[in-house]
Each structure stands twice: as C-alpha cells, then as structure tokens.
N, C-alpha and C positions, 0 to 999 in steps of 0.2 A: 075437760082440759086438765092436763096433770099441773099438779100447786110445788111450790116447793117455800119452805120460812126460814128466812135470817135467821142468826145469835139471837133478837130478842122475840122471837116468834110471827114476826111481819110474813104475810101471804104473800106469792106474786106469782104469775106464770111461771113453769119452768121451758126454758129451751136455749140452745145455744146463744152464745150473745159475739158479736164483733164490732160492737159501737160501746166502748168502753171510758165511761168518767172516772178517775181517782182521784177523792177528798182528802188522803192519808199518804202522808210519803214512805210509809213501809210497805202498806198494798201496792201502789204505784210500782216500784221497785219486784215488787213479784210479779206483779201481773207481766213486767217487761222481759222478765226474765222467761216468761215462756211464750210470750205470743205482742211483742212493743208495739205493732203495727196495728192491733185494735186499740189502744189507748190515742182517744183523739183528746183527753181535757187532761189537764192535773192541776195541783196546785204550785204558788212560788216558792213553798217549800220543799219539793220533789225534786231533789237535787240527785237522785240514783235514779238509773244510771245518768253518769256527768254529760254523755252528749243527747240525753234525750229532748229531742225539737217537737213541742206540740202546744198546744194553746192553753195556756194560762188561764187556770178562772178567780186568783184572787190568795185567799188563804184559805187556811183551816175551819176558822172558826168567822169567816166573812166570805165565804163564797160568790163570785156573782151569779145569782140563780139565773137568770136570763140569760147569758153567755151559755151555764150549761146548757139548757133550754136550747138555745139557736144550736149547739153542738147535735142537737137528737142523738142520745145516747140510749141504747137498751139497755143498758146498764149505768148506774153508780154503785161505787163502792165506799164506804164510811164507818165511823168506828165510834162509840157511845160516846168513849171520852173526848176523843182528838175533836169533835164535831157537833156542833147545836140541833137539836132537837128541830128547832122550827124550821133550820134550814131544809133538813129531810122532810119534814111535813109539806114544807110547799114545793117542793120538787115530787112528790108524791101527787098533791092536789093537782099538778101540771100533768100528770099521767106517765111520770118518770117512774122507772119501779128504784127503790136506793134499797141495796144489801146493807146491813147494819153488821157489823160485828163485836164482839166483846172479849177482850184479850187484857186479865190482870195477871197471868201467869204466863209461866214458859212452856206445857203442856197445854193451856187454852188454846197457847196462838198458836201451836202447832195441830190442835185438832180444828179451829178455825181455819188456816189457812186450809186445810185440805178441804174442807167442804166449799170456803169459795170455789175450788178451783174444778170442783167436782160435781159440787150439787149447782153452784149459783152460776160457772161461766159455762158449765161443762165441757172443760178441757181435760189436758191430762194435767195428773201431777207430777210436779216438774221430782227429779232426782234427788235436788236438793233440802227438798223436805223431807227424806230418808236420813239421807246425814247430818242434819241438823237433829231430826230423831234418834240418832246416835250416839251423837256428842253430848245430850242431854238426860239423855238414860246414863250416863255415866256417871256415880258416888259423888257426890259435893269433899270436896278436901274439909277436914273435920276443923276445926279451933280456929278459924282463918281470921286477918287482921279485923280489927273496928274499924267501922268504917262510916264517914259522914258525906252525903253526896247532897252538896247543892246545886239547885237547878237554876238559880234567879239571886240577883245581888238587888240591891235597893229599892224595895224589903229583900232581907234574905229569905230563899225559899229552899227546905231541904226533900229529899225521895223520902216518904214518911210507910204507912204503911196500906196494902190491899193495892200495891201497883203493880205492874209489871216487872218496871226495873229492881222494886226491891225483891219479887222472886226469882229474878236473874240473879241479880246481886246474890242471895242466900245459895240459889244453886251452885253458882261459880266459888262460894267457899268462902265470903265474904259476910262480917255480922255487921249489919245496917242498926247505924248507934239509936236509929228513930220508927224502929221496926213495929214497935207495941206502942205508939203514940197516939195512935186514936184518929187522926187526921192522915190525906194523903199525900197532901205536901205542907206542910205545916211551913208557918213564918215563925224564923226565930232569929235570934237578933245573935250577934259575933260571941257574947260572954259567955251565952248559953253554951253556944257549941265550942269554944274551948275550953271551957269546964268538965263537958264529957269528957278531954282529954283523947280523942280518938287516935289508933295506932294512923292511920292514915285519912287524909281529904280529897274524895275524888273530883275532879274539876271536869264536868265535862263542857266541848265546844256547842250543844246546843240543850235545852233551847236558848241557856244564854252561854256567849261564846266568851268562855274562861278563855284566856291566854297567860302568857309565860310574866306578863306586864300587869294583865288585869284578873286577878281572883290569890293568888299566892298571899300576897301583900297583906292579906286581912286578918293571915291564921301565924302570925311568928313563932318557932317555935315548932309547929308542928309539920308533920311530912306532907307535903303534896303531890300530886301525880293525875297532870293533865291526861283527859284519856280521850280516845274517839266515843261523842255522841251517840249515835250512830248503833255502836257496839253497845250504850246501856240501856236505850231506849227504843232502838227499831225492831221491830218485829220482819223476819224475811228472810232473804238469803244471807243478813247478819248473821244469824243465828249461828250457821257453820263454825264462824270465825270467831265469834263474839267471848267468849272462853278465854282463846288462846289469846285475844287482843286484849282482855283484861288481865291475863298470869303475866304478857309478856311487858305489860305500862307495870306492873305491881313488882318484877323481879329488881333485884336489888342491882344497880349501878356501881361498877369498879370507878 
C-alpha cells in the first residue's frame, strides 16, 4: 500500500479522502474553497466561509475528540502550532489518520497548502494558490514603517519572532519592532512598547478583538490602525488579498 508523511514526517495511507475534519480555520477555509461538501467537522473558530453549516467540535486547542470520532472522518487536518500534541495523538490511537502541517513562513504555507491538497486529500489545486504565489514572489517595498503588532491585552502579548505573521509582516514591507526577540509572542508590558516608539500599531480583531473602543486607548500618542485578523494571521485564500489589505489599513487618511 502506497504511504504518504505530513509536515512533520507522520506515515498514513495514501488515497483520496471525502470525510474531511478541520482543527484550523485557515485549512478549513481552503479546504471549502475547493471541495465544502467533504468538510463534515470544524472548529468554533472557522468563521470562513461565513455561511459554512457543519458540526462543531469545540476549539482549537480543546477539540471534542469523541464528536470527531462519532463524525468518522478519513481525514483530519491540523497544524503544530494552532493544535495540541495529545489531541492528535488520541485521535490517531482511535485509528484516525490527522495531517499535521507546519507553516512559520509565507512560502511554507504555500508549499504546505499544495501538498495537503495533492498529496494528503488528493484533490486538485485550487487557482488560488497560483496567485497568491504570485503576489508573494513579488519584492517586499524596502525601509517600510516599524511596526508593533499585539495579539492579546491583559498580559499584553506582541507577534515576536519565527512566526508566520512576522514573515508576512516582513514580506508585505513591514519592520516588526520584535523581530530578533528571542520569543514568539513575548509578554511585554505598555512602557516597553512605547519606548520603542514605533512608527505605527497594528491592532488586529483576532485573536483578541481590538476595536476602535478597545486597544487605541493604551498607546496615546502613537499611530494606530485596526486591521483585519484574518489578513495577518490566516494562511489560505487570504493570502491573495492579504498584501493589498494591509497597504490599503496602512495608507494614509485625507
């Protein structure tokens, strides 16, 4: 029987799959983008696409293993960071196969998404992951603003480095003030980060949801600009847009 191994080297059968788990709401989001009608689980954070109707198993990082289980899925899909170790391990020990993937860059998740979609679902690849190859092969804009992006208020938590978003962020033209910091989201308290003095703050709505009421208020003084989540942090058919939605939160307002 032909083998095929996830991102982090896991064996499983290879063969087409149409009973589809997603633990990640950027997978979730791709996978519906070319085939929604095999996705029977996701998670309560799978909010793309907005009218997707299928059965809940929980969150990210507290799945109900048992719900998936009762779903019989030949597939789950899962991600190192977004997802607990033990959770994949006992849905494995149930005889689930789970695709693991590993995505801390812009070119990871693009050479990731293609092999889910090729090697682990064997489907096709969708269009979109040409142009989003596109848009990312294209020059980072050189000297671009400083930039501090918290994910979390009380503790504060900022994009530090070895993530994703901070190599989006760098590719999109953007210098992440917490780039060489050692940690990946490090906790730092208000004085610290306005002491950097950074040219702008980016606020985004997840995973904690900045608003126009709640996150401004903390940095007086300095520039803020709430941005779509979504565009810093999801890996998928953001990716297309994701560029253009950060130039177009960052251009300057008449």
């Amino acid at each position: 029987m032909a083998t095929i191994t996830d991102d982090l080297g896991y064996e499983m059968p290879a063969r087409p799959r149409s009973r589809v788990v997603s633990l990640v709401p950027s997978l979730t989001e791709s996978v519906a983008s070319v085939r929604r009608d095999a996705l029977v689980g996701v998670t309560r954070w799978c909010t793309h696409p907005i009218d997707l109707d299928v059965t809940r198993v929980r969150g990210t990082k507290n799945p109900d293993v048992a719900k998936v289980y009762a779903l019989r899925p030949d597939l789950v899909l899962a991600n190192k960071e977004e997802n607990r170790r033990k959770d994949v391990e006992v849905l494995r020990a149930a005889g689930i196969p789970v695709w693991v993937t590993v995505i801390e860059t812009v070119p990871q998740a693009l050479a990731s998404l293609r092999r889910m979609f090729d090697v682990a679902l064997e489907w096709e690849v969708p269009t979109w992951l040409d142009d989003a190859d596109a848009e990312w092969g294209r020059a980072a804009p050189a000297a671009g603003p400083r930039a501090v992006v918290p994910v979390w208020r009380d503790p504060w938590m900022v994009v530090g480095s070895r993530t994703f978003t901070g190599d989006l962020l760098a590719r999109a033209g953007l210098r992440n003030v917490y780039a060489d910091c050692g940690a990946r989201y490090p906790h730092v308290d208000l004085d610290e980060i306005r002491a950097h003095n950074p040219d702008v703050v980016l606020l985004p709505d997840e995973p904690y949801r900045f608003t126009a009421e709640d996150g401004p208020e903390a940095f007086p003084g300095l520039r803020c600009v709430l941005v779509e989540g979504r565009a810093l942090t999801w890996y998928g058919p953001s990716l297309v847009t994701a560029r253009s939605v950060l130039a177009d939160a960052l251009a300057p307002r008449s």
